[in-house]
ROTOR-574874 format. One line per 10 residues: their letters; for each residue x, y, z of C-alpha. Coordinates in nm, 3 decimals, decimal comma, always signed. Each point is the difference from the previous one (the first is absolute). Layout:
residues N
a = X/Y/Z  ...
This chain:
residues 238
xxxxxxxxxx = +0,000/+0,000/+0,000  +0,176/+0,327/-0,075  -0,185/+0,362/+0,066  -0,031/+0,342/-0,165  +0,012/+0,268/+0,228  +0,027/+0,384/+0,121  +0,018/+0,251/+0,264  -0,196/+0,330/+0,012  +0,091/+0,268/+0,267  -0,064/+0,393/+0,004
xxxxxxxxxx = +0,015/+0,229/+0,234  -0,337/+0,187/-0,108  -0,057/+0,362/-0,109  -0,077/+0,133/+0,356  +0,181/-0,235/+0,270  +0,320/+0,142/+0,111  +0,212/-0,323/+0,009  -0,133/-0,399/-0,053  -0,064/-0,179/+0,284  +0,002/-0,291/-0,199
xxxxxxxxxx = +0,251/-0,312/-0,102  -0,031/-0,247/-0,221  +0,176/-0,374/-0,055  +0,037/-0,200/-0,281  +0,242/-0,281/-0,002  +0,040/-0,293/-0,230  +0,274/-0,323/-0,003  -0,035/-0,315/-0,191  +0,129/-0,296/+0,234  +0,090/-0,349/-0,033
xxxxxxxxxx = -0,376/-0,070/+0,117  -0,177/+0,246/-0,179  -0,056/+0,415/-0,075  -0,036/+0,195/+0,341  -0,174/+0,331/+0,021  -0,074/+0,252/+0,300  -0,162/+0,299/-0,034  -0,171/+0,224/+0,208  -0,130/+0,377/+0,017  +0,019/+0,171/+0,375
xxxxxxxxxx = -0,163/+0,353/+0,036  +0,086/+0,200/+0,287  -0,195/+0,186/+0,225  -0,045/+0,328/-0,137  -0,084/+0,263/+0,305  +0,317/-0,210/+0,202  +0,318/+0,114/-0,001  +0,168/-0,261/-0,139  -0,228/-0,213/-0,223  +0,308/-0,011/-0,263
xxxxxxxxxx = +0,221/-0,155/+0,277  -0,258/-0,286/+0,069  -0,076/-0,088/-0,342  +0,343/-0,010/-0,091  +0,079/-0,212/+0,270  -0,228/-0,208/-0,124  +0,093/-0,100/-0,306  +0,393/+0,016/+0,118  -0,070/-0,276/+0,230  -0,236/-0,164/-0,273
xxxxxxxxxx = +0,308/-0,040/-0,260  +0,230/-0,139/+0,285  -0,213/-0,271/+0,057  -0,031/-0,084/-0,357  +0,311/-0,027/-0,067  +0,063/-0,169/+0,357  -0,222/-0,226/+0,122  -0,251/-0,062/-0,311  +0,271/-0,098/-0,192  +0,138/-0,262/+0,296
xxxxxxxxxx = -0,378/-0,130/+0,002  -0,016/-0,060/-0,365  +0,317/-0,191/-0,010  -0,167/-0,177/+0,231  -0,285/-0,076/-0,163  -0,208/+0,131/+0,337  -0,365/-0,010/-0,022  -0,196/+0,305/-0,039  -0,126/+0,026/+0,351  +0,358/+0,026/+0,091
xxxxxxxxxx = +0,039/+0,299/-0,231  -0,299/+0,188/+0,178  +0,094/-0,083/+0,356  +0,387/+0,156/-0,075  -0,149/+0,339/-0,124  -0,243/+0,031/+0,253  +0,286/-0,064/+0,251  +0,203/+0,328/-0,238  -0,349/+0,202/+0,038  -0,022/-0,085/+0,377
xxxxxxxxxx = +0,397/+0,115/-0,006  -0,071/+0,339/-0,197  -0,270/+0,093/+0,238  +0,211/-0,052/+0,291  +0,252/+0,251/-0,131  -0,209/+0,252/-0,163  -0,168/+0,023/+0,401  +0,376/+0,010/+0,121  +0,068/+0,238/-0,233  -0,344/+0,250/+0,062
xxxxxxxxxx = +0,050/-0,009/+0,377  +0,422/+0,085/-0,050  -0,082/+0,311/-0,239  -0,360/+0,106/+0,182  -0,146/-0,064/-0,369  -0,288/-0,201/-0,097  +0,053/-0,186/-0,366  -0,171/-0,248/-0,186  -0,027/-0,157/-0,361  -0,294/-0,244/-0,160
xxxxxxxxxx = +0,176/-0,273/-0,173  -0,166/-0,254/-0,265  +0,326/-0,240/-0,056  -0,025/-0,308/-0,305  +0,230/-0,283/-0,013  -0,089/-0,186/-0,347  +0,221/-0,359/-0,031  -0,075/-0,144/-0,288  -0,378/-0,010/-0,049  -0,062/+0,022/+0,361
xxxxxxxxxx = -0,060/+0,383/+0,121  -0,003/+0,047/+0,408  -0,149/+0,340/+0,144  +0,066/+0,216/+0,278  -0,210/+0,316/+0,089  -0,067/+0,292/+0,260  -0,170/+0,299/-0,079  -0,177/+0,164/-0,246  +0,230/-0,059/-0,306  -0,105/-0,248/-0,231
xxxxxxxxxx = +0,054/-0,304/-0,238  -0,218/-0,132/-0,337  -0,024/-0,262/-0,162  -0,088/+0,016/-0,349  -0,100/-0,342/-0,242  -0,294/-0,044/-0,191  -0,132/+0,383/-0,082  -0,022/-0,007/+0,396  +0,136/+0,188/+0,254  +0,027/-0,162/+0,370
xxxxxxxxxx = +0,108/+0,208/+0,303  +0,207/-0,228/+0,206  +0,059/+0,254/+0,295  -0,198/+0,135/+0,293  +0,012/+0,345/+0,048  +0,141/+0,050/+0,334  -0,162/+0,343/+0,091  -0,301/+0,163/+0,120  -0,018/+0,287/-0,236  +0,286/+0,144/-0,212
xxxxxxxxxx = +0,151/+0,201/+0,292  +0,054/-0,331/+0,307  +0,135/-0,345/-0,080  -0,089/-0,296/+0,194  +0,293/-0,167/-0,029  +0,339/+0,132/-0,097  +0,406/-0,123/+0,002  +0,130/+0,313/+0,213  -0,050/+0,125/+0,360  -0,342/-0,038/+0,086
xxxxxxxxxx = -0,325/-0,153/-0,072  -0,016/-0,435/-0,080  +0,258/-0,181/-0,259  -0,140/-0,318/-0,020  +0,040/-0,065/-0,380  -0,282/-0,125/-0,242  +0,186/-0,331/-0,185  -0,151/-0,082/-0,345  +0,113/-0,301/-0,260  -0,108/-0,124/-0,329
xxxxxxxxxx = +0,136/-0,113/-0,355  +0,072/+0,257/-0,275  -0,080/-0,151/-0,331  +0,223/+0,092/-0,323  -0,193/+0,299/-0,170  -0,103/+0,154/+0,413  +0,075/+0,322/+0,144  +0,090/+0,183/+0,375  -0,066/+0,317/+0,067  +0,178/+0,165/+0,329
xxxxxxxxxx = -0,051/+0,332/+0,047  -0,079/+0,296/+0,231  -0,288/+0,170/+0,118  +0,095/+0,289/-0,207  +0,052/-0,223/-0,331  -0,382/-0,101/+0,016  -0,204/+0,218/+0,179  -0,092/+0,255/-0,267  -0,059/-0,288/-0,270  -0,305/-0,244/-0,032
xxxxxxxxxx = +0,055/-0,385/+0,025  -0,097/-0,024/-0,297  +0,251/+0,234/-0,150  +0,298/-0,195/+0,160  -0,135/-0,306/-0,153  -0,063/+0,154/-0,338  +0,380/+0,158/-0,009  +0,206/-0,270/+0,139  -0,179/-0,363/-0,118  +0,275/-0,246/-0,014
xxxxxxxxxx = -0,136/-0,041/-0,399  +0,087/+0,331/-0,092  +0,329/+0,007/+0,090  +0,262/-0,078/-0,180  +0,316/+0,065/+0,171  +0,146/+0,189/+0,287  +0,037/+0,321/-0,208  -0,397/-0,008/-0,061  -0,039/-0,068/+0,389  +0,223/+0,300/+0,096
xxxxxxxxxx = -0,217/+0,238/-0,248  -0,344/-0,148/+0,166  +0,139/+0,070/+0,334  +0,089/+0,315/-0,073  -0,340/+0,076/-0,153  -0,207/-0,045/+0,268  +0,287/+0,188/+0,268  -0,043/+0,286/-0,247  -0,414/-0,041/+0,003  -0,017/+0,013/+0,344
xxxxxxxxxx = +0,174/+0,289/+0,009  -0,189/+0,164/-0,243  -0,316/-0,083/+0,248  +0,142/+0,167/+0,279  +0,235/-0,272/+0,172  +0,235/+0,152/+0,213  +0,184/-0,259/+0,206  +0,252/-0,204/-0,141  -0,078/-0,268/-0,258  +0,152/-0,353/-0,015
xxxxxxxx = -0,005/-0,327/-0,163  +0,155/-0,377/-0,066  -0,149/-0,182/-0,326  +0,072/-0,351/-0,025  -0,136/-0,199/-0,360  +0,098/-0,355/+0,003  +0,071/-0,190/-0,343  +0,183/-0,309/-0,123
Protein backbone atom coordinates (compact mmCIF):
# COMPACT_ATOMS: atom_id res chain seq x y z
CA UNK A 1 0.00 0.00 0.00
CA UNK A 2 1.76 3.27 -0.75
CA UNK A 3 -0.09 6.89 -0.09
CA UNK A 4 -0.40 10.31 -1.74
CA UNK A 5 -0.28 12.99 0.54
CA UNK A 6 -0.01 16.83 1.75
CA UNK A 7 0.17 19.34 4.39
CA UNK A 8 -1.79 22.64 4.51
CA UNK A 9 -0.88 25.32 7.18
CA UNK A 10 -1.52 29.25 7.22
CA UNK A 11 -1.37 31.54 9.56
CA UNK A 12 -4.74 33.41 8.48
CA UNK A 13 -5.31 37.03 7.39
CA UNK A 14 -6.08 38.36 10.95
CA UNK A 15 -4.27 36.01 13.65
CA UNK A 16 -1.07 37.43 14.76
CA UNK A 17 1.05 34.20 14.85
CA UNK A 18 -0.28 30.21 14.32
CA UNK A 19 -0.92 28.42 17.16
CA UNK A 20 -0.90 25.51 15.17
CA UNK A 21 1.61 22.39 14.15
CA UNK A 22 1.30 19.92 11.94
CA UNK A 23 3.06 16.18 11.39
CA UNK A 24 3.43 14.18 8.58
CA UNK A 25 5.85 11.37 8.56
CA UNK A 26 6.25 8.44 6.26
CA UNK A 27 8.99 5.21 6.23
CA UNK A 28 8.64 2.06 4.32
CA UNK A 29 9.93 -0.90 6.66
CA UNK A 30 10.83 -4.39 6.33
CA UNK A 31 7.07 -5.09 7.50
CA UNK A 32 5.30 -2.63 5.71
CA UNK A 33 4.74 1.52 4.96
CA UNK A 34 4.38 3.47 8.37
CA UNK A 35 2.64 6.78 8.58
CA UNK A 36 1.90 9.30 11.58
CA UNK A 37 0.28 12.29 11.24
CA UNK A 38 -1.43 14.53 13.32
CA UNK A 39 -2.73 18.30 13.49
CA UNK A 40 -2.54 20.01 17.24
CA UNK A 41 -4.17 23.54 17.60
CA UNK A 42 -3.31 25.54 20.47
CA UNK A 43 -5.26 27.40 22.72
CA UNK A 44 -5.71 30.68 21.35
CA UNK A 45 -6.55 33.31 24.40
CA UNK A 46 -3.38 31.21 26.42
CA UNK A 47 -0.20 32.35 26.41
CA UNK A 48 1.48 29.74 25.02
CA UNK A 49 -0.80 27.61 22.79
CA UNK A 50 2.28 27.50 20.16
CA UNK A 51 4.49 25.95 22.93
CA UNK A 52 1.91 23.09 23.62
CA UNK A 53 1.15 22.21 20.20
CA UNK A 54 4.58 22.11 19.29
CA UNK A 55 5.37 19.99 21.99
CA UNK A 56 3.09 17.91 20.75
CA UNK A 57 4.02 16.91 17.69
CA UNK A 58 7.95 17.07 18.87
CA UNK A 59 7.25 14.31 21.17
CA UNK A 60 4.89 12.67 18.44
CA UNK A 61 7.97 12.27 15.84
CA UNK A 62 10.27 10.88 18.69
CA UNK A 63 8.14 8.17 19.26
CA UNK A 64 7.83 7.33 15.69
CA UNK A 65 10.94 7.06 15.02
CA UNK A 66 11.57 5.37 18.59
CA UNK A 67 9.35 3.11 19.81
CA UNK A 68 6.84 2.49 16.70
CA UNK A 69 9.55 1.51 14.78
CA UNK A 70 10.93 -1.11 17.74
CA UNK A 71 7.15 -2.41 17.76
CA UNK A 72 6.99 -3.01 14.11
CA UNK A 73 10.16 -4.92 14.01
CA UNK A 74 8.49 -6.69 16.32
CA UNK A 75 5.64 -7.45 14.69
CA UNK A 76 3.56 -6.14 18.06
CA UNK A 77 -0.09 -6.24 17.84
CA UNK A 78 -2.05 -3.19 17.45
CA UNK A 79 -3.31 -2.93 20.96
CA UNK A 80 0.27 -2.67 21.87
CA UNK A 81 0.66 0.32 19.56
CA UNK A 82 -2.33 2.20 21.34
CA UNK A 83 -1.39 1.37 24.90
CA UNK A 84 2.48 2.93 24.15
CA UNK A 85 0.99 6.32 22.91
CA UNK A 86 -1.44 6.63 25.44
CA UNK A 87 1.42 5.99 27.95
CA UNK A 88 3.45 9.27 25.57
CA UNK A 89 -0.04 11.29 25.95
CA UNK A 90 -0.26 10.44 29.72
CA UNK A 91 3.71 11.59 29.66
CA UNK A 92 3.00 14.98 27.69
CA UNK A 93 0.30 15.91 30.07
CA UNK A 94 2.41 15.39 32.98
CA UNK A 95 4.93 17.90 31.67
CA UNK A 96 2.84 20.42 30.04
CA UNK A 97 1.16 20.65 34.05
CA UNK A 98 4.92 20.75 35.26
CA UNK A 99 5.60 23.13 32.93
CA UNK A 100 2.16 25.63 33.55
CA UNK A 101 2.66 25.54 37.32
CA UNK A 102 6.88 26.39 36.82
CA UNK A 103 6.06 29.50 34.43
CA UNK A 104 2.46 30.56 36.25
CA UNK A 105 1.00 29.92 32.56
CA UNK A 106 -1.88 27.91 31.59
CA UNK A 107 -1.35 26.05 27.93
CA UNK A 108 -3.06 23.57 26.07
CA UNK A 109 -3.33 22.00 22.46
CA UNK A 110 -6.27 19.56 20.86
CA UNK A 111 -4.51 16.83 19.13
CA UNK A 112 -6.17 14.29 16.48
CA UNK A 113 -2.91 11.89 15.92
CA UNK A 114 -3.16 8.81 12.87
CA UNK A 115 -0.86 5.98 12.74
CA UNK A 116 -1.75 4.12 9.27
CA UNK A 117 0.46 0.53 8.96
CA UNK A 118 -0.29 -0.91 6.08
CA UNK A 119 -4.07 -1.01 5.59
CA UNK A 120 -4.69 -0.79 9.20
CA UNK A 121 -5.29 3.04 10.41
CA UNK A 122 -5.32 3.51 14.49
CA UNK A 123 -6.81 6.91 15.93
CA UNK A 124 -6.15 9.07 18.71
CA UNK A 125 -8.25 12.23 19.60
CA UNK A 126 -8.92 15.15 22.20
CA UNK A 127 -10.62 18.14 21.41
CA UNK A 128 -12.39 19.78 18.95
CA UNK A 129 -10.09 19.19 15.89
CA UNK A 130 -11.14 16.71 13.58
CA UNK A 131 -10.60 13.67 11.20
CA UNK A 132 -12.78 12.35 7.83
CA UNK A 133 -13.02 9.73 6.21
CA UNK A 134 -13.90 9.89 2.72
CA UNK A 135 -14.90 6.47 0.30
CA UNK A 136 -17.84 6.03 -1.61
CA UNK A 137 -19.16 9.86 -2.43
CA UNK A 138 -19.38 9.79 1.53
CA UNK A 139 -18.02 11.67 4.07
CA UNK A 140 -17.75 10.05 7.77
CA UNK A 141 -16.67 12.13 10.80
CA UNK A 142 -14.60 9.85 12.86
CA UNK A 143 -14.01 12.39 15.81
CA UNK A 144 -15.99 13.74 18.74
CA UNK A 145 -15.87 17.19 19.22
CA UNK A 146 -14.46 17.69 22.56
CA UNK A 147 -16.08 21.12 23.47
CA UNK A 148 -19.09 22.75 24.67
CA UNK A 149 -19.27 25.62 22.31
CA UNK A 150 -16.41 27.06 20.19
CA UNK A 151 -14.90 29.07 23.11
CA UNK A 152 -14.36 25.76 26.18
CA UNK A 153 -13.01 22.31 25.38
CA UNK A 154 -13.90 19.35 27.32
CA UNK A 155 -10.97 17.68 27.03
CA UNK A 156 -7.58 19.00 26.06
CA UNK A 157 -3.52 17.77 26.08
CA UNK A 158 -2.22 20.90 28.21
CA UNK A 159 -2.72 22.15 31.81
CA UNK A 160 -6.14 21.77 32.67
CA UNK A 161 -9.39 20.24 31.95
CA UNK A 162 -9.55 15.89 31.15
CA UNK A 163 -6.97 14.08 28.56
CA UNK A 164 -8.37 10.90 28.36
CA UNK A 165 -7.97 10.25 24.56
CA UNK A 166 -10.79 9.00 22.14
CA UNK A 167 -8.93 5.69 20.29
CA UNK A 168 -10.44 4.87 16.84
CA UNK A 169 -9.31 1.86 14.24
CA UNK A 170 -10.39 0.62 10.95
CA UNK A 171 -9.03 -0.51 7.40
CA UNK A 172 -8.31 2.06 4.65
CA UNK A 173 -9.11 0.55 1.34
CA UNK A 174 -6.88 1.47 -1.89
CA UNK A 175 -8.81 4.46 -3.59
CA UNK A 176 -9.84 6.00 0.54
CA UNK A 177 -9.09 9.22 1.98
CA UNK A 178 -8.19 11.05 5.73
CA UNK A 179 -8.85 14.22 6.40
CA UNK A 180 -7.07 15.87 9.69
CA UNK A 181 -7.58 19.19 10.16
CA UNK A 182 -8.37 22.15 12.47
CA UNK A 183 -11.25 23.85 13.65
CA UNK A 184 -10.30 26.74 11.58
CA UNK A 185 -9.78 24.51 8.27
CA UNK A 186 -13.60 23.50 8.43
CA UNK A 187 -15.64 25.68 10.22
CA UNK A 188 -16.56 28.23 7.55
CA UNK A 189 -17.15 25.35 4.85
CA UNK A 190 -20.20 22.91 4.53
CA UNK A 191 -19.65 19.06 4.78
CA UNK A 192 -20.62 18.82 1.81
CA UNK A 193 -18.11 21.16 0.31
CA UNK A 194 -15.13 19.21 1.91
CA UNK A 195 -16.48 16.15 0.38
CA UNK A 196 -17.11 17.69 -3.00
CA UNK A 197 -13.31 19.27 -3.09
CA UNK A 198 -11.25 16.57 -1.70
CA UNK A 199 -13.04 12.94 -2.88
CA UNK A 200 -10.29 10.48 -3.02
CA UNK A 201 -11.65 10.07 -7.01
CA UNK A 202 -10.78 13.38 -7.93
CA UNK A 203 -7.49 13.45 -7.03
CA UNK A 204 -4.87 12.67 -8.83
CA UNK A 205 -1.71 13.32 -7.12
CA UNK A 206 -0.25 15.21 -4.25
CA UNK A 207 0.12 18.42 -6.33
CA UNK A 208 -3.85 18.34 -6.94
CA UNK A 209 -4.24 17.66 -3.05
CA UNK A 210 -2.01 20.66 -2.09
CA UNK A 211 -4.18 23.04 -4.57
CA UNK A 212 -7.62 21.56 -2.91
CA UNK A 213 -6.23 22.26 0.43
CA UNK A 214 -5.34 25.41 -0.30
CA UNK A 215 -8.74 26.17 -1.83
CA UNK A 216 -10.81 25.72 0.85
CA UNK A 217 -7.94 27.60 3.53
CA UNK A 218 -8.37 30.46 1.06
CA UNK A 219 -12.51 30.05 1.09
CA UNK A 220 -12.68 30.18 4.53
CA UNK A 221 -10.94 33.07 4.62
CA UNK A 222 -12.83 34.71 2.19
CA UNK A 223 -15.99 33.88 4.67
CA UNK A 224 -14.57 35.55 7.46
CA UNK A 225 -12.22 32.83 9.18
CA UNK A 226 -9.87 34.35 11.31
CA UNK A 227 -8.03 31.76 13.37
CA UNK A 228 -5.51 29.72 11.96
CA UNK A 229 -6.29 27.04 9.38
CA UNK A 230 -4.77 23.51 9.23
CA UNK A 231 -4.82 20.24 7.60
CA UNK A 232 -3.27 16.47 6.94
CA UNK A 233 -4.76 14.65 3.68
CA UNK A 234 -4.04 11.14 3.43
CA UNK A 235 -5.40 9.15 -0.17
CA UNK A 236 -4.42 5.60 -0.14
CA UNK A 237 -3.71 3.70 -3.57
CA UNK A 238 -1.88 0.61 -4.80
Amino acid sequence: MRYMTNVYWNKGREAEKNQDSVLLQQVLTGRGRVLLSAVCDGMGGLSQGEAASGYAVRQLRDWFYTELFAMIRKNKRYWVIRRSLDRLVFHMQGELKRYAAKEEVSLGTTMTALVVWERTWLLWHLGDSRAYRLRDRRMEQLTEDHAQDERKLTKCLGSFGSFAPQHGMGVLKPGEGILLCTDGFRRRVTDEELRDVLHPCELAGEEQIGRRLREIGETCMKRGERDNLSAVYIKSWR
